[in-house]
N, C-alpha and C positions, 0 to 999 in steps of 0.2 A: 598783649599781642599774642607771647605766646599759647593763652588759656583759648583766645579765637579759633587759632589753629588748628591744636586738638579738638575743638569742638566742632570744626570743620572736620576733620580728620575722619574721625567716629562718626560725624554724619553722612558723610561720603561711603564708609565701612558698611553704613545700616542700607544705604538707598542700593548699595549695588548688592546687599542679601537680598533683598525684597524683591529686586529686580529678578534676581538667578530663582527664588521661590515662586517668582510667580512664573516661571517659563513653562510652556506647555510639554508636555512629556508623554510622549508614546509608547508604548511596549515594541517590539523591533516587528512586529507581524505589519505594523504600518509603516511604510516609507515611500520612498520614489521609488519610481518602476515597480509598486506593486501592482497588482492585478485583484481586480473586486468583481464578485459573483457579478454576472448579470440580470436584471429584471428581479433582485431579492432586496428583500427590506435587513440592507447591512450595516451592522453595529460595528459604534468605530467608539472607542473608547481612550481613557488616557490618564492622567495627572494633572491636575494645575492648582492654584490659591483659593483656598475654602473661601466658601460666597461669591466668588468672582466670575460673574456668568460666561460660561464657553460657548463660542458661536462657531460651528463649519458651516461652511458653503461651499457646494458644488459645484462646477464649472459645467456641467454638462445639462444642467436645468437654472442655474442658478438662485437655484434655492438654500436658504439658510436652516440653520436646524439649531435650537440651544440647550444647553444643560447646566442644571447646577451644580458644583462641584461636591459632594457631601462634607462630614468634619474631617476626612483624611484625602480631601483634596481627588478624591475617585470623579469622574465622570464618563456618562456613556449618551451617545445618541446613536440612533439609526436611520437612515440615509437610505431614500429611493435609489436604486441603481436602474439605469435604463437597458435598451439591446446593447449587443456588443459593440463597442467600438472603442474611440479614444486616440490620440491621447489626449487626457484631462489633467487639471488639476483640482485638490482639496484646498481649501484654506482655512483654518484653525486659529479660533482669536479669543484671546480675554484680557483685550488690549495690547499685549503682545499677539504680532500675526506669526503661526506657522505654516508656510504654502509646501505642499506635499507638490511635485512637477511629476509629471512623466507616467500619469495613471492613466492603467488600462482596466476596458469593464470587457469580463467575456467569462469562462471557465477555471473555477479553479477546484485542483485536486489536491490532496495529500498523498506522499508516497511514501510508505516505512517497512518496516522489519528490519532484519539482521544483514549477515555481509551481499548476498546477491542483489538487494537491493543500493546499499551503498556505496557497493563497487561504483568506482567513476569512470569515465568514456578512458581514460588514461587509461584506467588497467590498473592492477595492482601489481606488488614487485614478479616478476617474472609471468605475468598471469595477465595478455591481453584481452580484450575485448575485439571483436571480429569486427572489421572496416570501420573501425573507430575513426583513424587519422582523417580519412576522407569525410566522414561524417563532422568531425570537428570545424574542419576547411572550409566545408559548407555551409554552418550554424547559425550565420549571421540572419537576423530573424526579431524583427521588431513586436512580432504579434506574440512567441514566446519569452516569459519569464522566469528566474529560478530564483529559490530562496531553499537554503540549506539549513539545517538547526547545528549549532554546535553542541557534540557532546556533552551531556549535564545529568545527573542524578540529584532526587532528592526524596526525604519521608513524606512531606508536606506538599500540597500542590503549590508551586510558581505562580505568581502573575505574571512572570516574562522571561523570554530565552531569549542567547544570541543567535542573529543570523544578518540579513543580509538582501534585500531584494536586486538581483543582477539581472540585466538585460543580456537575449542571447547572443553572447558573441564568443567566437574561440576560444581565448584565454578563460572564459567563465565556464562552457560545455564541455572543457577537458576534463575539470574537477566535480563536473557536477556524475548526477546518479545517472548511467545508460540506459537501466531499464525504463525510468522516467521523463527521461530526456524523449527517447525513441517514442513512449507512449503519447506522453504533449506534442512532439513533430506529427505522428498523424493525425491527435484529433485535430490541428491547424490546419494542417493540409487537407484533410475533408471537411472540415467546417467552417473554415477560412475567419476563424473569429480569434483571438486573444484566450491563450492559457497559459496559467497561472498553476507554477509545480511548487511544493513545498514538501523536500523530503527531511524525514527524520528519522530516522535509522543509526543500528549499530550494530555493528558486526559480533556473530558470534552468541546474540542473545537469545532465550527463550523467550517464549510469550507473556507468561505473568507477567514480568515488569513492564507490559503498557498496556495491561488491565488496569483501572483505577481500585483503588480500595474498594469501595461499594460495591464494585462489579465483580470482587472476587470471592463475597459474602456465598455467593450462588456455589462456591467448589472447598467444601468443608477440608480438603486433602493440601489446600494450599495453607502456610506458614507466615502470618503477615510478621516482619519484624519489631523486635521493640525499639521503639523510638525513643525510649529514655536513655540508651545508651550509647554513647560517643564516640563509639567504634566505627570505624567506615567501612560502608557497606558495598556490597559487589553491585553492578552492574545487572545482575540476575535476581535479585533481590523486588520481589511480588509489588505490584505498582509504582516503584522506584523511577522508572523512565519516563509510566505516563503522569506522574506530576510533576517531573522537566521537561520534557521535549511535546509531551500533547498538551498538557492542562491548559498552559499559557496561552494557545489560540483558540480554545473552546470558545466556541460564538462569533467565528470571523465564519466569514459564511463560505460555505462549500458547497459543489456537487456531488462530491465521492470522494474514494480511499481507495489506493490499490497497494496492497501486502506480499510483500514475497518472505514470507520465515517457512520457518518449521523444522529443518536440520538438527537443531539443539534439542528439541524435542523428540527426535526419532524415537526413542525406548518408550515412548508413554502413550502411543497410541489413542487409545478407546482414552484418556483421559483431554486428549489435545480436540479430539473431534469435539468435545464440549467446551473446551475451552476458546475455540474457534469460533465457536456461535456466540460464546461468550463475550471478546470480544468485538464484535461486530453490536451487539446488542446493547452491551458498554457502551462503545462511542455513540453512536444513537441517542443513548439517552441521555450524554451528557450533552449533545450537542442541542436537544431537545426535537430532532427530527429521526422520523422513522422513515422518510422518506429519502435517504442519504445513498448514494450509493457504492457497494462494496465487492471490490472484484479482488481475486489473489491467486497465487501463483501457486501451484502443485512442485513441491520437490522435483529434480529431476532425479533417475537412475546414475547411482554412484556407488562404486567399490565401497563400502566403510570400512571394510578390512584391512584397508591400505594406510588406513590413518591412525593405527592404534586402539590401544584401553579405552578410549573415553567414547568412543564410538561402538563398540562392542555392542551387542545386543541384539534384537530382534530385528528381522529384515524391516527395511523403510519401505516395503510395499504397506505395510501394513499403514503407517505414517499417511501415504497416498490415500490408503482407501480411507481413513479417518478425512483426509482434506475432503475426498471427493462426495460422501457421506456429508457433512458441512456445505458443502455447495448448496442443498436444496432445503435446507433446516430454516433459511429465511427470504424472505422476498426480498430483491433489487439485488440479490447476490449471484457473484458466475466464481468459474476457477476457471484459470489455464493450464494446459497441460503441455508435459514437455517429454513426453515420452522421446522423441524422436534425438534432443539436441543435449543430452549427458554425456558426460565423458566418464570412463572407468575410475580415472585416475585424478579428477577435476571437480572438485565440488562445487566451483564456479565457472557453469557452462561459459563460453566467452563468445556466444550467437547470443548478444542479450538485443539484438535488433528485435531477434523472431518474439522475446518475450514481451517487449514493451510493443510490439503490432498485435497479439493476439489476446494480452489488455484492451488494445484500444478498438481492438473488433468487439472485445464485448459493450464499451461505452456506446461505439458507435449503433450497435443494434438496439442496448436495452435503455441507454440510457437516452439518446440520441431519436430512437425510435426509425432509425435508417434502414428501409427496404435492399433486400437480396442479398444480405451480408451473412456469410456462416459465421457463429460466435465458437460454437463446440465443436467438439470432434467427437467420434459416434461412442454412443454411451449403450449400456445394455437396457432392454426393453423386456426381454421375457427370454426363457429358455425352456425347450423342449423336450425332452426324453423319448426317443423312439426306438424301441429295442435295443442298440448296443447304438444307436449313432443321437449326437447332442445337436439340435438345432438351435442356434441364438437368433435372437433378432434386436438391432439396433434401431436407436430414433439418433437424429443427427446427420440420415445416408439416405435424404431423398434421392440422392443419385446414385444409390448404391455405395458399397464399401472397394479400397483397391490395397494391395500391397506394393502397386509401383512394379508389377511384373515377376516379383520374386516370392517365393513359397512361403506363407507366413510360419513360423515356426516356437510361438512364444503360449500355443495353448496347450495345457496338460488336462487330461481328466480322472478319476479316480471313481475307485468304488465303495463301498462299504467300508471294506478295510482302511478306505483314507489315504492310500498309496497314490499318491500324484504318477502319472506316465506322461511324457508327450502324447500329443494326438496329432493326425494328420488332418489338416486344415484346408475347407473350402472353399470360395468364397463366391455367393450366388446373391446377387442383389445386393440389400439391404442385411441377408442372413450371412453366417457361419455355420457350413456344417462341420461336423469332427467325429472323429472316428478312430478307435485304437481296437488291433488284435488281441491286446493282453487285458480289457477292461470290459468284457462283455454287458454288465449292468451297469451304466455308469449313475452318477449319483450327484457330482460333483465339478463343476470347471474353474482354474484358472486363469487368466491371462497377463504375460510379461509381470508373475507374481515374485519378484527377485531385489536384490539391490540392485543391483547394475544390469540392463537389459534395453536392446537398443528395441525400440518401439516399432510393428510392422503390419499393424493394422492404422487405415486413416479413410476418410472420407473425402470426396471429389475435389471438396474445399481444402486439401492438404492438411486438415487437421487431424492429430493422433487419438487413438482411444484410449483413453486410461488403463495402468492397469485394473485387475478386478479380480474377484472371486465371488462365487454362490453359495461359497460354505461359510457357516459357523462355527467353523473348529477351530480349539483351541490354539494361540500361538504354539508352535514348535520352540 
């Protein structure tokens, strides 16, 4: 009697292993209230018992899809996704069913970098975010989704990070990312379809660590780590983030990426403006679409002086013109610029409304293909040399250029010698004339070329000009 028992026992033991080995298993990029591209052939992937055929079905055609698991139990299908709509659900079966509720099909983005993008609607400690509370209040929003990545490092690429698919509501829009948030509130609200934000960010970082190893092959100046050693490695450590926090979703299907870094980088200029294209080129190819699109944010003007040694170094105009330089190196790409909304003493603007609207100006134009919308603010086009006086001319100011009534004040010009002056500034159309007593030949123009300088040129659309220069002279 009691030999039955145990052999009951042990058999009970084995059926409920078997049982929990063969359960279906997701990586976290799929759950409920996610959100799936629309109208793309999207791959849904997962875990389950070698040989044991996995069937989803769709709710929104009812169509079935299957795969076989390989010998470590991998499987992937990919799945019609129709127009936007929803809500749907997935079901997942290999004899065990797993039903996915609350899926939406419409737009989705990624949204990363370092702290301005992470910053959440809350604020950090003493450091709000402008009409967040009310924004909060408001948030409830069935067509917006959010999904956060949790902090993770690693040498090796992940198959899967933590996170979370949250529907918009208060308690989840307080912690989420502003810039993103704000960005997915407009494209909803002008294109009244379902988006899907998935930020992955960390504050504080450089770039290289969410270049993947491959993609850093291309910058002989970068240091990959040795991975034989058991040391733990920093956060800044060259492809470290994008084999935790990106790897893991490569091939869930997207529309774009919108980036806000570059602060950490300030001292390295002319090496960042290649590292920028780099990666944008990067993800591209890991994702296997060139046709992906990549919009990101320009520093704004900031004291660095105010923060110390580690900041020390070369003005971050320079940093700008590197981003803004990057802007045009690849197709489906824009920048924003924030000349207008820096603070001296704030390296995180807290108007991050204006940043995630003038993201979503550029989806809305380029990617979107939405008539009469400005995406840029006026960029330089050519410049003139007429006896002692500099004519610019911009694109970006069919309606001409304005300073809002007040005397622009942020161009200098120089000559030969290199000696930067003010100039006295005018503004006629679309041009800039300028003009200085002390610079008879000029040679050379700047504009708002500083760390911290509040931005006073813009176009009809309210958008600001970057800063800029026409020289090639050495950093100072």
């Amino acid at each position: 009697m009691k030999r039955n028992i145990y052999i009951l026992f042990f058999l009970s033991l084995f059926l409920i292993s078997a049982e929990a080995n063969a359960e279906i298993k997701l990586p976290d990029i799929f759950g409920e209230n996610m959100v799936l591209q629309q109208q793309a052939d999207a791959a849904i992937w997962g875990k389950s018992t070698e040989n044991k055929e996995v069937k989803v079905t769709t709710s929104w055609d009812n169509k079935s899809y299957t795969a076989q698991p390989d010998s470590r139990g991998n499987w992937k299908v990919n799945v019609k996704t129709p127009k936007a709509g929803g809500p749907y659900s997935i079901t997942i079966s290999d004899g065990e069913r797993l039903i996915l509720e609350n899926v939406m099909i419409g737009e989705v983005w990624i949204c990363s970098g370092q702290s301005n993008m992470e910053m959440p609607m809350c604020g950090y400690m003493n450091l709000p975010v402008t009409g967040a509370n009310k924004a909060i209040a408001t948030s409830r929003n069935n067509k917006i989704r959010l999904f956060t990545v949790e902090r993770n490092k690693s040498t090796e690429k992940l198959d899967d990070f933590t996170g979370e698919w949250l529907e918009c509501r208060p308690e989840n829009v307080a912690d989420f990312s502003a810039v993103a948030y704000y960005f997915g509130e407009m494209l909803n609200e002008v294109l009244d379809i379902p988006v899907g934000l998935i930020c992955s960010s960390w504050a504080g970082t450089r770039i290289e660590p969410w270049i993947s190893e491959n993609g850093l092959k291309d910058f002989d100046w970068v240091t990959m780590p040795d991975k034989d050693k058991k040391e733990e490695l920093s956060e800044q450590t060259p492809a470290i983030l994008f084999n935790a926090m990106i790897a893991p979703m490569v091939n869930f299907e997207i529309q774009g990426v919108i980036w806000y870094q570059g602060e950490s980088n300030k001292n390295e200029p002319f090496k960042y403006e290649k590292l920028m294209t780099g990666l944008i080129n990067d993800w591209r190819r890991e994702w296997g679409s060139s046709d992906i699109f990549f919009f990101y944010v320009q520093i704004a003007p900031f004291d660095y002086s105010t923060w110390g040694g580690r900041w020390l170094g070369s003005s971050s105009a320079f940093l700008r013109e590197a981003q803004l330089k990057a802007s045009t190196a690849t197709a489906n790409t824009g920048m924003v610029c924030l000349m207008d909304v820096g603070e001296k003493e704030n390296i995180h603007p807290p108007d991050k409304k204006v940043v995630g609207e003038r993201l979503a100006y550029l989806a809305l134009a380029k990617t979107y293909g939405i008539k009469g919308i400005e995406y840029s603010g006026p960029v330089l086009k050519e410049m003139k040399v007429e006896g002692s006086t500099v004519r610019l001319t911009f694109d970006h100011a069919e309606k001409g250029l304005t300073s809002y009534g007040k005397k622009p004040e942020n161009f200098k010009i120089a000559g030969e010698n290199k000696r930067f002056v003010p100039a006295e500034a005018f503004i006629r159309g679309n041009q800039v004339i300028l003009i200085s007593p002390w610079v008879k030949n000029p040679v050379a123009v700047r504009y708002a070329f500083e760390d911290f300088v509040v931005g006073d040129i813009f176009n009809t659309a309210g958008l600001p000009a970057s800063s800029f220069r026409t020289d090639d002279w050495e950093i100072e």
